[in-house]
C-alpha positions as CSV (number, residue, x, y, z in Angstrom):
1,X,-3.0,7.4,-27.8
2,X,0.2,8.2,-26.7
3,X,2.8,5.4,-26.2
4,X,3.6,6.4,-22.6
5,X,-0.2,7.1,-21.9
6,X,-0.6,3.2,-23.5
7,X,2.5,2.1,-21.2
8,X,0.9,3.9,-17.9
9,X,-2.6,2.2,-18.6
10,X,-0.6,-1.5,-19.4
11,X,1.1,-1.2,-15.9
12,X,-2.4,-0.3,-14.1
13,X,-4.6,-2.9,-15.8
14,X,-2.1,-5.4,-15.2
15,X,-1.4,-4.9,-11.8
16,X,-5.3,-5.4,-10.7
17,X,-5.7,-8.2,-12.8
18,X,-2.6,-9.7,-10.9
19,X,-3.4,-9.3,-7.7
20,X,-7.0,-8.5,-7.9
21,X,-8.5,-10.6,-10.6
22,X,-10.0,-8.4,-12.8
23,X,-10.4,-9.7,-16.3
24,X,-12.0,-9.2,-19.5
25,X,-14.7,-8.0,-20.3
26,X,-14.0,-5.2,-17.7
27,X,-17.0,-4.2,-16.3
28,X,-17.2,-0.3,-15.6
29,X,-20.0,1.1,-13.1
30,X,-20.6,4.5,-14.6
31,X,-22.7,7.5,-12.9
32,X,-24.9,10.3,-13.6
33,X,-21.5,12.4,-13.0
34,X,-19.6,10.6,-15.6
35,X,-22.3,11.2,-18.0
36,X,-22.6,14.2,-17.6
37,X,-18.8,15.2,-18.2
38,X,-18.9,13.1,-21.3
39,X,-22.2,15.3,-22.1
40,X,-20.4,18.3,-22.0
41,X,-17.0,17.1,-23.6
42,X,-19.0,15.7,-26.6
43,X,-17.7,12.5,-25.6
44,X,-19.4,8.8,-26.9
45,X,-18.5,7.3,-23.9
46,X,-18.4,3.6,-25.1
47,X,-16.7,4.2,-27.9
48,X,-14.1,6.1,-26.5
49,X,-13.3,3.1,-23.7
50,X,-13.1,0.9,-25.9
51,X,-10.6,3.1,-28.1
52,X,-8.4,3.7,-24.3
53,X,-8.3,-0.4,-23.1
54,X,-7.6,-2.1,-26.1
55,X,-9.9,-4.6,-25.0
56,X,-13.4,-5.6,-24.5
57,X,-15.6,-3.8,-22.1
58,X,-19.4,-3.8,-20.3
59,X,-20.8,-0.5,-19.2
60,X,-23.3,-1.1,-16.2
61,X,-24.9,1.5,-13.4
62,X,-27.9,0.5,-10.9
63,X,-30.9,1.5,-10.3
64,X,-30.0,3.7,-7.5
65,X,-27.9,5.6,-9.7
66,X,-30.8,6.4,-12.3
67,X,-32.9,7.1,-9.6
68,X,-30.8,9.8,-8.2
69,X,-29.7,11.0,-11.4
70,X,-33.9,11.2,-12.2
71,X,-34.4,13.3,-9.1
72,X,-31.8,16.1,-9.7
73,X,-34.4,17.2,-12.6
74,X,-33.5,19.1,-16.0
75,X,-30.4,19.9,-15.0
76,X,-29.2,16.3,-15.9
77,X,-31.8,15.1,-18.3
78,X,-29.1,14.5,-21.3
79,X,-27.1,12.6,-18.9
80,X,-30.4,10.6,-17.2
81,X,-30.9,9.7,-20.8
82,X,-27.2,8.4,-21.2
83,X,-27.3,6.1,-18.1
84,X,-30.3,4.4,-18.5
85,X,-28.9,2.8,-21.8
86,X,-26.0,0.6,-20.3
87,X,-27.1,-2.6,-18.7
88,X,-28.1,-2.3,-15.3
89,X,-26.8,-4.6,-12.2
90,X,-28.5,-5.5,-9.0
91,X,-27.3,-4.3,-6.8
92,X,-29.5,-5.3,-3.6
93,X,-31.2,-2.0,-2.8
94,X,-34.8,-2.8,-4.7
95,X,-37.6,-1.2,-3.0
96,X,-35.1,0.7,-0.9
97,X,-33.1,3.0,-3.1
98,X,-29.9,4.4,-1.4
99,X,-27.9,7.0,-2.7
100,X,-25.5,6.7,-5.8
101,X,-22.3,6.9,-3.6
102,X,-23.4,4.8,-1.3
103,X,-24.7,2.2,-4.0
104,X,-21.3,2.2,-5.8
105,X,-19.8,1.6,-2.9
106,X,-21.4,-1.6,-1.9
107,X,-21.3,-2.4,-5.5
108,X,-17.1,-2.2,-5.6
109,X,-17.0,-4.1,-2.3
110,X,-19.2,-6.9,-3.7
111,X,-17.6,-7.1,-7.3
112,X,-14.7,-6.1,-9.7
113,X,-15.9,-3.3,-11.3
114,X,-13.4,-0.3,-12.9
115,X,-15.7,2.7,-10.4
116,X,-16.3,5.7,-13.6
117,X,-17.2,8.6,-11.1
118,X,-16.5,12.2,-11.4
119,X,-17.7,12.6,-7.8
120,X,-14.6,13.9,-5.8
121,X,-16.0,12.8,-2.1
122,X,-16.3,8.9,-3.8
123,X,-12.7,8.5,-5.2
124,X,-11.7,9.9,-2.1
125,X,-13.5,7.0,0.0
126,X,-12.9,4.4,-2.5
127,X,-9.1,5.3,-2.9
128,X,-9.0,3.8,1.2
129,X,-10.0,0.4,0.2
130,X,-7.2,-1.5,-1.1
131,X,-8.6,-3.3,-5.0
132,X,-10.6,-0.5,-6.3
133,X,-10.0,0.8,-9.4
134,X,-11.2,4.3,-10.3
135,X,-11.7,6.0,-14.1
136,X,-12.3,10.0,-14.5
137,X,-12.2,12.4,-17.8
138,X,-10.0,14.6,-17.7
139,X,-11.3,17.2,-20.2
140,X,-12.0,14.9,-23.3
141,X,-9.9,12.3,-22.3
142,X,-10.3,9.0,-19.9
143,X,-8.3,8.2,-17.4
144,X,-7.4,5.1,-15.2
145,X,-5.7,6.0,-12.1
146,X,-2.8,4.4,-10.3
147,X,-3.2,2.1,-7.6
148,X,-3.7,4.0,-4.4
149,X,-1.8,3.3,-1.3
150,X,-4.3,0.9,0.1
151,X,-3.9,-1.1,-2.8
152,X,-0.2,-1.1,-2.8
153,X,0.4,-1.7,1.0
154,X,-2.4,-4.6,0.8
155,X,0.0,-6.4,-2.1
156,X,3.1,-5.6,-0.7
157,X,2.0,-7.6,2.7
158,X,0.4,-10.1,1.1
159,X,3.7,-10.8,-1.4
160,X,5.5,-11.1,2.1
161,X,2.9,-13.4,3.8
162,X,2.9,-15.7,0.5
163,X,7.3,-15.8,1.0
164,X,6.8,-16.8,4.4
165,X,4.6,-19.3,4.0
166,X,6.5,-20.6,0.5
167,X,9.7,-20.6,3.2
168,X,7.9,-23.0,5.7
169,X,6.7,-25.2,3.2
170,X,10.4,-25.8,1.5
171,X,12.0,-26.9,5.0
172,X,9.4,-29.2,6.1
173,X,9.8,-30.9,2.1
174,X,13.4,-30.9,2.5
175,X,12.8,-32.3,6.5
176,X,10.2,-35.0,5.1
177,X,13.3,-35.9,2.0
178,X,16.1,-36.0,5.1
179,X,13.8,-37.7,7.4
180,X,14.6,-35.8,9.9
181,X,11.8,-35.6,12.5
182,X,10.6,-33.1,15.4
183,X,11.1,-34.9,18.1
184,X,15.1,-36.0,16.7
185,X,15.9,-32.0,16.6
186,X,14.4,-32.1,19.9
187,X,16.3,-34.3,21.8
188,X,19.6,-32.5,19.5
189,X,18.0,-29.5,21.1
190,X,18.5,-30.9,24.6
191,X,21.5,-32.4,24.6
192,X,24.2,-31.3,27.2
193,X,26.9,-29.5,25.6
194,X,30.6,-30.7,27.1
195,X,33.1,-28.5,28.4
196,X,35.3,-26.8,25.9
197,X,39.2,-26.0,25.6
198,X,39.8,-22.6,26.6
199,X,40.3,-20.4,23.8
200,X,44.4,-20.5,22.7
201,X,44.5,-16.8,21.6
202,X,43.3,-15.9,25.5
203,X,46.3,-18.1,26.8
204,X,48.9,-16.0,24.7
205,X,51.1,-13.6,26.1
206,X,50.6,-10.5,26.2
207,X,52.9,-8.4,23.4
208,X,53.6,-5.2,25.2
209,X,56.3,-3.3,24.5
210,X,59.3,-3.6,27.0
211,X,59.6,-0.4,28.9
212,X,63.7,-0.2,29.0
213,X,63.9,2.6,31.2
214,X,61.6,0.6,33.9
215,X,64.1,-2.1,34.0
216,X,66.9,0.1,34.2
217,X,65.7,1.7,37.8
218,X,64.9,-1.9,38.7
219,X,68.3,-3.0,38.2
220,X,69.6,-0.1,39.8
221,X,67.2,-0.7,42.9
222,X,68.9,-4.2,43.4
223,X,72.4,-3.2,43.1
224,X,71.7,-0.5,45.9
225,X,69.7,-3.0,47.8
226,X,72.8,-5.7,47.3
227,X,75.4,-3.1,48.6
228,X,73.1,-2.0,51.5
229,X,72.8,-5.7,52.5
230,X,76.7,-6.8,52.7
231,X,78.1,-6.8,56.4
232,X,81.3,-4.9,56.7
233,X,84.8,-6.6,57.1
234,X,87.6,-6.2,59.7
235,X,90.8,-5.3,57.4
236,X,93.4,-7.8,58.3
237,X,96.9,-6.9,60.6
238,X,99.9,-7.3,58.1
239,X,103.2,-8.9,59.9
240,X,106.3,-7.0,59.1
241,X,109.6,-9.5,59.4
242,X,112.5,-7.7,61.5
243,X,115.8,-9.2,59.9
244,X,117.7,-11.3,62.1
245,X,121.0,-8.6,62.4
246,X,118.4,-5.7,63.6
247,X,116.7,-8.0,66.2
248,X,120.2,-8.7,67.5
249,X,121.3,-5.2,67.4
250,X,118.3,-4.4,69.7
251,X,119.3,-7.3,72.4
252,X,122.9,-6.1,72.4
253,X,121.2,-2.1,73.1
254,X,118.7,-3.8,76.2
């Protein structure tokens, strides 16, 4: 195998095991449709899963799977004859056998099996239910598919939900260490705030530039408005002295 294909199947099996709990042995429901792709690939399918997980494994079907596979006829006799040799499961439809698709399903809601289906119209269904884990053949070789989008979103929610709740927990240790008590942050909660200073930036004055010009026709208004306002003087008679010699002239001339 291929040290990226190796890598890809790591990074799969690991992340179900995390957050779904599947461990070893994996158990792997396999179908008439699986068998019969190995049939015709010339592939020993137990050997070859055990050669692709690196790990120990239990191939299982049901009896509703044989059944169906039984009632299809010759055209999967070699791949009949392939199922009924893996150990098979209850799987609660005795006496009233359902279809295989239907079967599985119940199966993968009840359990932690690895689904190995060739059946198109199954992954499909099963890829909506967030923890099931799907294996095909691709030609001669196995494949475990990525975690759908179900399966992703249902982690990714449940990671947050587990933060949340890890959150809470660390503030009501670190209340219980401060001893600091609901009904205390209550009654802080409550308490009337005073009135405040006003805010010294708003009680600054205002840096505008001076407008020069402005002032100037001020200035000039008040001057014209001071001149307009002053009350107009009576100019004063200036005495002119006659000398003595020309006042007596005139007397001597009357």
């Amino acid at each position: 195998m291929k040290i990226s294909r190796f890598k890809k199947l790591h990074k799969t099996v690991t992340f179900f095991a995390t957050n779904f709990q599947y461990r070893e042995p994996y158990q792997v429901l396999v179908d008439a449709t699986f068998c019969q792709a190995a049939l015709q690939n010339k592939v020993i399918i137990e050997e070859q899963l055990k050669k692709y997980f690196h790990a120990t494994i239990k191939l299982v079907t049901t009896q509703c799977i044989i059944l169906e596979a039984e009632s299809l006829g010759a055209n999967l006799a070699g791949a009949t004859m392939i199922v009924k040799k893996f150990c098979v499961h209850k799987c609660g439809h005795e006496g009233v056998p359902v279809s295989a698709s239907q079967c599985i399903k119940s199966m993968a809601h009840a359990g932690r099996y690895i689904v190995a289906s060739q059946d198109r119209a199954l992954q499909t269904s099963l890829r909506k239910v967030p923890g099931r884990c799907l294996l095909y053949l691709h030609k001669s070789t196995p494949v475990l598919e990525e975690p759908s989008e179900a399966s992703k979103k249902y982690v990714l929610k449940k990671s947050q939900n587990l933060l949340t709740n890890d959150i809470e927990k660390r503030i009501e240790h670190l209340k219980q260490e401060e001893g600091i008590q609901e009904e205390h942050l209550e009654k802080i909660q409550r308490k009337r705030k005073g009135t405040k200073n006003p805010n010294p930036l708003s009680c600054k004055r205002s840096k505008k530039p001076k407008d020069h010009t402005q002032n100037l026709h001020v200035s000039k208004r008040h001057l014209a408005l001071n001149e307009s306002s002053k009350t107009p003087t009576k100019s004063k008679r200036k005495r002119i002295k006659i000398p003595a010699h020309v006042k007596a002239a005139l007397k001597s001339t009357q």
